[in-house]
N, C-alpha and C positions, 0 to 999 in steps of 0.2 A: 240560736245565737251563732253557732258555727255552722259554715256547709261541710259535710264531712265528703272526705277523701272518697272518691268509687278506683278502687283498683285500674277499672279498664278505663277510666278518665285521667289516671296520673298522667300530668303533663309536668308536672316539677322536674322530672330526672330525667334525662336521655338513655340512662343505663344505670342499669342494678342487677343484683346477681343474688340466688337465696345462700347466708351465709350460717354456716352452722356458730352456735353459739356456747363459743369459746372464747377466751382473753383477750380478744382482739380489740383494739383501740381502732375504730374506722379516722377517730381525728387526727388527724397527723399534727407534727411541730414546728416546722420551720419555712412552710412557704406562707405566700400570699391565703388570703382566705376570701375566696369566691363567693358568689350567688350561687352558682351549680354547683361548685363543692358544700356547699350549706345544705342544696336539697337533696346532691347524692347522701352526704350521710343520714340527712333525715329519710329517706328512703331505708337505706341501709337497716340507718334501725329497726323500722316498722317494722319488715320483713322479721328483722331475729329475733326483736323481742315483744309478736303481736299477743303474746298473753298480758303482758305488762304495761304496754305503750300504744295509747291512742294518736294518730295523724289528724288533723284537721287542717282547714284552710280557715283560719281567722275571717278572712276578706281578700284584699287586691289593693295593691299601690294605687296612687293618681295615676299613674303608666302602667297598669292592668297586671303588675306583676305577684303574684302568691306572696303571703304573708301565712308562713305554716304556725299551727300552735299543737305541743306535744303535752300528751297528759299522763303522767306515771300515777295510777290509782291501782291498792289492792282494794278490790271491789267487794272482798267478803268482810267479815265482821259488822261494825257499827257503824251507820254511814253518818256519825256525825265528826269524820274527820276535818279539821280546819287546811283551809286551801291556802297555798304558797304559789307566788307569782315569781319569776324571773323573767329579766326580758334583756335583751342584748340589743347593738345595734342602732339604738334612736340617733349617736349620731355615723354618720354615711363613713366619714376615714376608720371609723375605730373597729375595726374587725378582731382587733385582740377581745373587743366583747363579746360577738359573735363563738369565737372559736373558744374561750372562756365557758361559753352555756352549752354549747354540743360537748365540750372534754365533760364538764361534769356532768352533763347527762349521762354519756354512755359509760362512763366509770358506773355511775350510779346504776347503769342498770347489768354492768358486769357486776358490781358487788353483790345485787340480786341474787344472781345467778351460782356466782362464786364466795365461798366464803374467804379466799385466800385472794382477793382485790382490794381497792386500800379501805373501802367504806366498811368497815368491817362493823358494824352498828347499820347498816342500809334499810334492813328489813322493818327493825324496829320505827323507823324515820315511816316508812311505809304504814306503821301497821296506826300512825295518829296523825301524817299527812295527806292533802294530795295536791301532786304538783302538777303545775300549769307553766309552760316554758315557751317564750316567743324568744328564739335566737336571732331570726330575722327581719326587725322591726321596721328598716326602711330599706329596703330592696334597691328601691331608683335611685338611692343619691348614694348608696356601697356599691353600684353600678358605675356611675359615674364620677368617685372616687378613684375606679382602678379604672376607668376609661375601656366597662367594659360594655360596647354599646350592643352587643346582639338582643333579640328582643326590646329594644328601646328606639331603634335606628329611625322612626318615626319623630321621635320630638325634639332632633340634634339641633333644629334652629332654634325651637324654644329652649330651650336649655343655654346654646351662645346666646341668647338675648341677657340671661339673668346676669347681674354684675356678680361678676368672680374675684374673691381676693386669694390672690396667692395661686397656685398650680390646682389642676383639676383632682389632687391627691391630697389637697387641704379642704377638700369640700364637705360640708357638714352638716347642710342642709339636706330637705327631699327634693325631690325631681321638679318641684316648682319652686323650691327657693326659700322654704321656711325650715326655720331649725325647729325641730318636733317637741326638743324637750325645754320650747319655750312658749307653745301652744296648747297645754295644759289648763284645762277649765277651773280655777283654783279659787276663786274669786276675786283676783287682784290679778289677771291678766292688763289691764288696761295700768297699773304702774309698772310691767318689766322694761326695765330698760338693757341694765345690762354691760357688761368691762364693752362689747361691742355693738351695737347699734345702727341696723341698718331700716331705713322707713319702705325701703322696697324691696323687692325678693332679690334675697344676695346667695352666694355659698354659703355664708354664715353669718349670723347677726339678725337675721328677720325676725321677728317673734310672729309674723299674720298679720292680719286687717283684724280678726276675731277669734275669739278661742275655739279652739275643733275646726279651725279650716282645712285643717292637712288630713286626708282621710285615714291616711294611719294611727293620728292620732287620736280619732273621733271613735278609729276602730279597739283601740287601747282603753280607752273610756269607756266603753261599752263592754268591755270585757269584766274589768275593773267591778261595773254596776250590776254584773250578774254576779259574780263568784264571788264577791267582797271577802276577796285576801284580808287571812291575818296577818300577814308579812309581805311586802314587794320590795324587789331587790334590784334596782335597775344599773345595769355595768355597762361602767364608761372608760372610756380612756383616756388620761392618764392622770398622776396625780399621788397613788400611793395614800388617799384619801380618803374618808367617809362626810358628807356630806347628810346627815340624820337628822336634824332638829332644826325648827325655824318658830320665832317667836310666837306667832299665830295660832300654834298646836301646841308646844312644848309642853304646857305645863299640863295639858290634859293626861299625858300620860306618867303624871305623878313618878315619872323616875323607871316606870321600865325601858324606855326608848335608850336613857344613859347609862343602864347596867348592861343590855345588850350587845351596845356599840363598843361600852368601857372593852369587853371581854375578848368583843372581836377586834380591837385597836391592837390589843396586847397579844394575843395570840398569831395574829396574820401580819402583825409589824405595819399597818394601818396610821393613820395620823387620825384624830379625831377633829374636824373643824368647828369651829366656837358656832354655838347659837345662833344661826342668819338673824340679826334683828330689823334688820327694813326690807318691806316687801319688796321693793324697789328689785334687789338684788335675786331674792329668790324664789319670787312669785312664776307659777307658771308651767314647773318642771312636775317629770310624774309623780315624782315620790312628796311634792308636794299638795298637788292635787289626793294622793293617796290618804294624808293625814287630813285634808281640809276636808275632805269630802265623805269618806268613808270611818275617820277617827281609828285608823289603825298602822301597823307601823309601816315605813318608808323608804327606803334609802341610799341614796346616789352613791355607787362604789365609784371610784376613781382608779384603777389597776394598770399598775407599772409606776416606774419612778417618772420624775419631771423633768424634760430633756428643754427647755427652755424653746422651743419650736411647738408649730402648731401639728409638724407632721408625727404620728406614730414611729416607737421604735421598732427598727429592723425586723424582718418576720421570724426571724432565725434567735431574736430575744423571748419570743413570745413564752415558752418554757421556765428561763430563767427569772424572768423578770415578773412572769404573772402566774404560770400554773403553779411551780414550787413556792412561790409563797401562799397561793389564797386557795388552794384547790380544796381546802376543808370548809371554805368561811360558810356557806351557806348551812350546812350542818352543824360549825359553832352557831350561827344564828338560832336554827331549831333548838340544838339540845339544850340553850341556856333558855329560849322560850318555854320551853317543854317543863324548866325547875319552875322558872316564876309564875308561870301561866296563873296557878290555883290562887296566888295571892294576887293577881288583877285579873282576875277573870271578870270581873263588873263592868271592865272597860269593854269588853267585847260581848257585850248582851244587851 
């Protein structure tokens, strides 16, 4: 499924250094969040935490660029731990999700390490998860977002061909023009429409010609069908939102999907959004592909408040407005999983 990572093949990073493993937060807070800064720190960590964290290369963009995927497994005890998915990234501006999944990554695997870091339960999360984390789901168009064309500098007239709405910092699509998390094989791909709408590859608004056109997302899907996550947890920007439930699934999960969300709305200051009832609107995306396809749970975060624009807030918000609120949520997600599990465990057999 994955090509795994050869040391003397790393082309992800220009530079890395072996760093001893101590406190250290490689994420930083306040600037822009690159593609190379995405693979330096995933480099970074491999190096200091190769007991604990697997590197792979999921696959390659449409524009041949690395899609890393990291695995935190303790590999001793019983291997019937249930797998957690996170992914960041699907759309190209929103790098608070990106830098969102690297901050909790590497806390998570200082808390490993440390017991005086904030996960102070980590080990235990360890010792009945394993996690699977793609922070950088579309490479080409968070390229193309920051206008940052090295490694791309080949397909700059395809790219000015695509209709652009708004600045190349409003772009949300991938590298050919399709927004990813509207090409989702869900089975109602052919009713997305959508608040935007575009019938040809735009910055934002394409959903395809067909579901799984965009290779990242095909690449997503296939990940998806081998590991079949008990939980995927896809962060977006913006909204201060959880997006959980659509009429097409709901009811299958007889009420743990709403005790879940209840917990995490309340605890991380989250809105909870009402039951998508027409495919129309919500057909398409992963977390709905998640529930259609696999019948397990889902769920589109929205992280940061709503600035009434389509551009992200300031890099220098990214702290206040996303890590101090939600930097637990994925762990609230586990540990209320972890009480209910034994009374729906039928749903997951």
């Amino acid at each position: 499924m994955f090509r795994k990572i050869q040391v003397s093949l790393l082309l992800i990073s220009s530079s890395f250094g072996l760093l001893s493993q101590s406190c250290k937060d490689f994420v930083e807070d306040s600037s822009m969040y690159s593609v190379s800064m995405i693979y330096d720190d995933i480099v970074s960590l491999m190096y200091t935490y190769s007991d604990l964290l697997t590197v792979d290369i999921l696959g390659r963009s449409e524009f041949g660029q690395a899609i890393p995927i990291m695995t935190i497994e303790n590999k001793a005890g019983n291997n019937m731990k249930k797998p957690v998915l996170l992914v960041g990234n699907l759309h190209a501006r929103e790098f608070f999700s990106s830098k969102f999944v690297m901050k909790f990554t590497n806390q998570f695997l200082l808390s490993l390490n440390n017991s005086n870091c904030i996960y102070k339960d980590a080990s235990r999360f360890l010792d009945e998860y394993v996690f699977y984390i793609v922070p950088l789901a579309n490479p080409d168009g968070l390229k193309i977002a920051q206008e940052d064309w090295k490694g791309i500098e080949e397909h700059r007239a395809a790219i000015n061909k695509i209709k652009r709405i708004g600045p190349f910092s409003d772009w949300k699509a991938n590298g050919k023009g399709i927004d990813l998390n509207n090409n989702f094989d869900d089975g109602n791909f052919h009713l997305k429409h959508g608040r935007l709408f575009e019938e040809n590859p735009a910055s934002q608004g394409h959903k395809g010609d067909f579901p799984g056109e965009a290779v990242e997302a095909r690449l997503i899907q296939n990940l998806i069908d081998s590991i079949h996550p008990f939980i995927t947890l896809s962060f977006h920007t913006k909204g201060d939102i959880l997006f959980w439930a659509d009429r097409g699934t709901h009811a299958k999960f007889k009420g743990l999907d709403t005790k879940l969300n209840t917990r995490v709305s309340k605890e991380c200051g989250l809105l909870m959004a009402r039951v998508s009832e027409n495919p129309k609107d919500y057909a398409a995306g992963l977390e709905n592909y998640v529930r259609a396809k696999t019948g397990t749970i889902g769920v589109c975060i929205e992280l940061s408040k709503p600035n009434n624009k389509d551009a992200q807030h300031p890099p220098d918000q990214f702290h206040k407005l996303v890590w101090e609120k939600c930097k637990y949520l994925p762990f609230i997600y586990l540990d209320e999983f972890s009480k209910l599990y034994p009374e729906y465990q039928e749903l997951f057999e």
